[in-house]
C-alpha positions in Angstrom: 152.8 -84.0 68.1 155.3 -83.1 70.8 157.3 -80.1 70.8 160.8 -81.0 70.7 163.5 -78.8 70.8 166.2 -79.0 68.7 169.0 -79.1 71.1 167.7 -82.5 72.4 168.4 -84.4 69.4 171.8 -86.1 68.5 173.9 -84.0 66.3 177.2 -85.6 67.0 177.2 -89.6 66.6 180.9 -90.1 67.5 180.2 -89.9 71.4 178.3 -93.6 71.0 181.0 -95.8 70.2 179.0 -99.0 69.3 176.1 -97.1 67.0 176.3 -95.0 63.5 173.0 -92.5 63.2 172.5 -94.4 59.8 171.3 -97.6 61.9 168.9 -95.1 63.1 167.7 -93.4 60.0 163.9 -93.5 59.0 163.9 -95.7 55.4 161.8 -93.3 53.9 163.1 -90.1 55.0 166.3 -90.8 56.0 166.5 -88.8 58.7 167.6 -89.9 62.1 166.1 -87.6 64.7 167.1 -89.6 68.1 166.9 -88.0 71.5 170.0 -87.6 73.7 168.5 -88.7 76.7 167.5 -92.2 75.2 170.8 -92.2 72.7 172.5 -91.7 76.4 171.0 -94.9 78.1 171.3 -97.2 75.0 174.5 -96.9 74.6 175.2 -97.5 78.5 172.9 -100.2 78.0 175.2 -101.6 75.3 178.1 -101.2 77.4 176.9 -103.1 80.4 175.6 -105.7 78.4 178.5 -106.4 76.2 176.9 -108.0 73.3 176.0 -106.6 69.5 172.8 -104.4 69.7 171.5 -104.9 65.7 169.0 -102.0 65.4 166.3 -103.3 63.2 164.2 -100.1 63.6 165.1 -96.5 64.9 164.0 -93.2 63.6 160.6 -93.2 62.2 158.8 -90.3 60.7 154.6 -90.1 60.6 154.0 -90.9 57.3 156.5 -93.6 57.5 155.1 -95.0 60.8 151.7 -95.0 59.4 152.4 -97.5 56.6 153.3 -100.0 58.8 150.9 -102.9 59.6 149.9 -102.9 63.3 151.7 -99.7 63.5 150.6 -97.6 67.0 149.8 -93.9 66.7 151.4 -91.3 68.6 154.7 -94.3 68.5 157.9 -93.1 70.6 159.7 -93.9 67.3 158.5 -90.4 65.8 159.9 -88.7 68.6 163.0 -90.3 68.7 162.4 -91.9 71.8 162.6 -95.7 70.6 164.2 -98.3 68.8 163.7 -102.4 67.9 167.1 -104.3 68.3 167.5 -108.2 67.4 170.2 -110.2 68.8 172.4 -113.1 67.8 171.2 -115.7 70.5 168.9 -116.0 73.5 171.4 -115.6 75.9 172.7 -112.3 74.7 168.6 -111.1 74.5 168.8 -112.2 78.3 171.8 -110.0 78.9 170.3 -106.4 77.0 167.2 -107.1 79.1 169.3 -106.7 82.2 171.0 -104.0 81.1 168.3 -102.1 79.9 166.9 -102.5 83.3 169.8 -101.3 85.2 170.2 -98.3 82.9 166.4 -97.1 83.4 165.0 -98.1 80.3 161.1 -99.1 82.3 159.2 -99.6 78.7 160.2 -103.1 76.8 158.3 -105.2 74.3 159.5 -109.0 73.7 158.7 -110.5 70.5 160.2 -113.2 68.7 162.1 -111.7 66.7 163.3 -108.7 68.2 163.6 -106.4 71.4 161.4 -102.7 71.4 162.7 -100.4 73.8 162.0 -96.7 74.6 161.6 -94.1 77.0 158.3 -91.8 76.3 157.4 -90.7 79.5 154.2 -90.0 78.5 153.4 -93.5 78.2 152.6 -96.6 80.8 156.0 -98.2 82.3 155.9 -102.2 81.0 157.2 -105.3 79.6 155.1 -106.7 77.4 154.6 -109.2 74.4 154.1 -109.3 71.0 
């Protein structure tokens, strides 16, 4: 696992006016160990875009992330690096898209049902499907 220090994790939520860290929080642990620098551009991201991010999946610890069906080792959930986000209608999917674009956000998967985004740098830039 990645060495993370501790400074780079979120310690105070009120500086991201549209989230609360208990969207955020792993369901079996409750913790909600998100990094700054992706905390940072998601908010921007929700700023530009202007429409209701509804965090679906945040935080996710290994045990936790290895219960899930089709779940991807080594996920940039555990290190606080990603989270999935479903949205009210097409059209406001359409907007986050571009906003996570224009914020730097390089690593997007579309599903049907919801929106993945991250930023590990150690893995591929993409937009991809599920």
């Amino acid at each position: 696992m990645k060495e993370i220090k501790k400074d780079e994790f979120v310690s105070d939520w009120s500086i991201y006016e549209n989230f609360e860290k208990w969207e955020f929080a792993c369901p079996s642990s409750g913790k909600a160990y998100m990094q700054k620098r992706f905390m940072d551009k998601l908010q921007r991201a929700r700023t530009i875009a202007g429409v209701s991010f509804h965090i679906s999946s945040g935080y996710r610890d290994e045990a936790y992330n290895d219960s899930l069906p089709n779940s991807v080792p080594n996920s940039a959930h555990i290190y606080g690096l990603a989270c999935d986000i479903w949205f009210d209608s097409m059209a406001d999917r359409l907007k986050a898209f571009d906003a996570f674009r224009e914020v730097g956000i390089k690593r997007i998967g579309i599903s049907k049902g919801f929106m993945h985004v991250d930023v590990d740098d150690s893995k591929p830039e993409g937009i991809w499907g599920y």
